[in-house]
N, C-alpha and C positions, 0 to 999 in steps of 0.2 A: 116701588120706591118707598124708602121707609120714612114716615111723619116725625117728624121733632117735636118735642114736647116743648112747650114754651117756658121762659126762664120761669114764670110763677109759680107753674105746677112742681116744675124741679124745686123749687123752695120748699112748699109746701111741704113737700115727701120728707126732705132733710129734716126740715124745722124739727120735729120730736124728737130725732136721735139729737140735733144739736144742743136743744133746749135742755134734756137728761144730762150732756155730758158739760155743760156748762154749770147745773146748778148741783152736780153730784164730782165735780171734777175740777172744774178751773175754779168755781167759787170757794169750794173748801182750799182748795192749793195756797190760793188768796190771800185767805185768813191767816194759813201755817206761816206765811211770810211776812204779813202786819204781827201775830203776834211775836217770832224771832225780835221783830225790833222793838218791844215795849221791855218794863223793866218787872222783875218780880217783888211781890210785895212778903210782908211778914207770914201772911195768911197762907199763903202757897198757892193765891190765884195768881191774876195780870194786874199789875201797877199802874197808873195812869201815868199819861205821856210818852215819849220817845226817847230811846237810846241804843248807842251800838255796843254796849257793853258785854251783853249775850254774846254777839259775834265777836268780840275780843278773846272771849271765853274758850270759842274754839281753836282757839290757839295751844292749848291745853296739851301740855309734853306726851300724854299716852295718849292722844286721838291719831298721829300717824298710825302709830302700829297696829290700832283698831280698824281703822281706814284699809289699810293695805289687807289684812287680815279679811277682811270682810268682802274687799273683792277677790282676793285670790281663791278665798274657798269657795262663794257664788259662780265663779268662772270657771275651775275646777268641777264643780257639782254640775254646771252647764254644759261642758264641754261633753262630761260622761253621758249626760241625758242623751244629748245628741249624739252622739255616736253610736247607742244604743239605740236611740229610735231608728235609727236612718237603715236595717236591715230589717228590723222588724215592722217598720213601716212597706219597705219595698214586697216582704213576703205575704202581708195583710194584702196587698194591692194583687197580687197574685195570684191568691189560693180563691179558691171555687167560694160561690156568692155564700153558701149555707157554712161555708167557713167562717169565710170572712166577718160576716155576722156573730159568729162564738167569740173570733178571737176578739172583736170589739168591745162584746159584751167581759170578756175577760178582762180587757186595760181600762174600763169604767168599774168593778165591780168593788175595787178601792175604796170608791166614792162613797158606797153605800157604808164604811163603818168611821166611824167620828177619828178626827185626825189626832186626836188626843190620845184615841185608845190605840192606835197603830202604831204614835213614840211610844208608849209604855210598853206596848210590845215587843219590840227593839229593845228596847230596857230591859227589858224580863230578861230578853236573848243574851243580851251580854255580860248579864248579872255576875258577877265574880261564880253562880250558884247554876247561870243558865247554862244552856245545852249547846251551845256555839264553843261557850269555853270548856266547857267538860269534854266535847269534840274532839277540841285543839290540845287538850292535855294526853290525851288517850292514843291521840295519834304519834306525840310529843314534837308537836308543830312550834310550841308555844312554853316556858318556865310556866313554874305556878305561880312565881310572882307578878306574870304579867298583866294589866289591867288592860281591858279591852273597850271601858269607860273611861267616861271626862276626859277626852280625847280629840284633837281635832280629827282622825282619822274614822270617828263616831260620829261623829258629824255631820260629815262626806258623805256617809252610808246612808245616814236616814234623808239626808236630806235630798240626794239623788234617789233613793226608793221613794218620795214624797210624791216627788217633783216627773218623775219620767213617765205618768200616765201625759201630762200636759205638753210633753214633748213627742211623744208618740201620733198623737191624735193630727195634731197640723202635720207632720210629715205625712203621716197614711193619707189625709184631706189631699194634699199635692200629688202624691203615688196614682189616687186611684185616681186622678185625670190625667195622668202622663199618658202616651202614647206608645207603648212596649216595644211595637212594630220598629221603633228608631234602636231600638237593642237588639234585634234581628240585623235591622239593616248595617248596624255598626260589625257586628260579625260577618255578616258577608264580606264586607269591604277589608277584612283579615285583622280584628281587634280581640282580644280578648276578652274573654268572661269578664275578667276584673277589670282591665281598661275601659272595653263598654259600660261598666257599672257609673264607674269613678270620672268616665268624660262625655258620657252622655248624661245616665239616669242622675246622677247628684247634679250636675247643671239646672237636668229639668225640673227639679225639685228644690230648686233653691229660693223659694220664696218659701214655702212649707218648712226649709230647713229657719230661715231670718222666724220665722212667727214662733218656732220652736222656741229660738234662742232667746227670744224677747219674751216668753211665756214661763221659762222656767228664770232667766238671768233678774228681772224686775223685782219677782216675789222672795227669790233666795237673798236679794239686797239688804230687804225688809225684814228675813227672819230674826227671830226673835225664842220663839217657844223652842225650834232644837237645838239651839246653843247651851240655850238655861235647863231643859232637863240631860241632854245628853253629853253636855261640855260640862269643862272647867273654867277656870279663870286665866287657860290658854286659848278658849275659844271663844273668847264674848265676841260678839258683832255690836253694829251700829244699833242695830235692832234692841239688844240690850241696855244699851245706852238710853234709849230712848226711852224703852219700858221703865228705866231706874230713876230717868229723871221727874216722866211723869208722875207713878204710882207711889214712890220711896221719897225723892227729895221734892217731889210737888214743884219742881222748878220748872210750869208750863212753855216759858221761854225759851229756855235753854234745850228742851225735847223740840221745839217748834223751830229752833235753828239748826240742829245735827239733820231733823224734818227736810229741811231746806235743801240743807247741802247733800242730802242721797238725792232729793228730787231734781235737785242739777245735775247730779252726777248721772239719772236715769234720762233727761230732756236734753241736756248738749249734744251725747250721740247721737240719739234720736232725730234731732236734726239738723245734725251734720249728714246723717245718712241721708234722710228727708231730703233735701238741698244737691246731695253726688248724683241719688234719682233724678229729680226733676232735670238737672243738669243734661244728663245721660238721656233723655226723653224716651219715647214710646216707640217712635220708628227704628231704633237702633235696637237689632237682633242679637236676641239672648245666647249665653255660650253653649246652651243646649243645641239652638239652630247650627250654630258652629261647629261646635263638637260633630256633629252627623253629617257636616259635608262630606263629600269623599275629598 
């Protein structure tokens, strides 16, 4: 019979992660929201007092289309991630232990060179001068006049090559504790390769796939550095926004409310989702379980 740890002890253990995400997390959030409502002064700090003039602000004729802009390429760049991890996760889960260890070591290895010199790199590539266009000319894929920069579809690229080490790693986490034997067993029962795949193994990996989506979609919300080296002035994001207001027009408010409203736009889902789980409880059986009845 297993002992129950008593409610204090269970606090205790919490307490440090709670303590970290309180004062590195809900406390900054906080602030980003007291300062949205002060006003800005001549100097380019905070004004004293209260106002909602900020927020009238974003009412501003070109914040739709930055808005929409900004999720659709983040959702876009998300979608690809995942799609892409979810087979190369399932083959990392697969291949023999002395593999699977290279291949891991291959989708970290990213990490090792600064993120800055990775967009320049892309940059190089697509240079009107780089070897991706001299490629596409040679093949005559592509006019000469075509630019392959400041582009939203440059964008897309760097930013899904950024982003799909983060999305790779929670699916494989999921993969390598699935259960394969249920993809045997879905083939006996006369399913196909691809059926079994698609109604069993992505069921059973479907929290690996949510951690994905939440790991690449959050950060792509926020970017900021590959719009401004690899876009134009059809692909500013929120992100840009933010950087212009801070650093250019010193309007800390007005950065501290566009702040605001991505941080709603990331926390509403969140739990709304939050809320359909708990709803949905513990005892009721995942569509994986499902999927493999006969």
């Amino acid at each position: 019979m297993a002992v129950r740890r008593p409610r204090w002890a269970e606090a205790l253990v919490t307490l440090p992660s709670f303590a970290w995400l309180v004062l590195l997390f809900i406390v900054p959030t906080l602030i980003v929201f007291a300062i949205a409502l002060k006003p800005v002064d001549t100097y380019g700090g905070i004004g004293a007092g209260w106002t909602l003039q900020t927020l009238r602000h974003l009412g501003n004729p070109n914040y739709p289309a930055i808005v929409w802009r900004t999720l659709w390429m983040s959702l876009v760049a998300t979608v690809a991630c995942v799609f892409m991890a979810l087979p190369v996760g399932y083959v990392m889960a697969r291949v023999a232990t002395r593999w699977r260890r290279l291949l891991v070591l291959l989708v970290v290895v990213p990490f090792w060179t600064s993120f800055l010199i990775r967009i320049f790199a892309w940059k190089a590539l697509l240079h009107p001068e780089g070897l991706i266009k001299r490629g596409l000319l040679a093949v005559g894929a592509i006019p000469p006049e075509t630019s392959l920069m400041y582009r939203p579809e440059a964008v897309l690229l760097v930013m899904v090559y950024t982003s799909l080490p983060f999305a790779i790693l929670p699916v494989y986490a999921a993969a390598e504790k699935f259960d394969f034997a249920l993809l045997e067993a879905a083939r006996d029962l006369g399913a196909s390769k691809l059926r079994a795949f698609l109604n069993v193994f992505v069921p059973g990996v479907s929290r690996g796939l949510l951690n994905a989506f939440l790991m690449v979609f959050i950060p792509c919300l926020g970017s900021y550095v590959i719009p401004d080296l690899m876009g134009g002035t059809t692909s500013e994001l929120l992100g840009n926004k933010i950087a212009q207001r801070t650093f250019v027009d010193r309007n800390l408010p007005h950065a501290s409310a566009i702040s605001a409203l991505l941080t709603l736009a990331v926390v509403i889902p969140l739990g709304v989702a939050f809320v359909l789980q708990a709803r949905r409880g513990p005892g009721r059986p995942g569509r994986a379980a499902e999927a493999s009845r006969p």
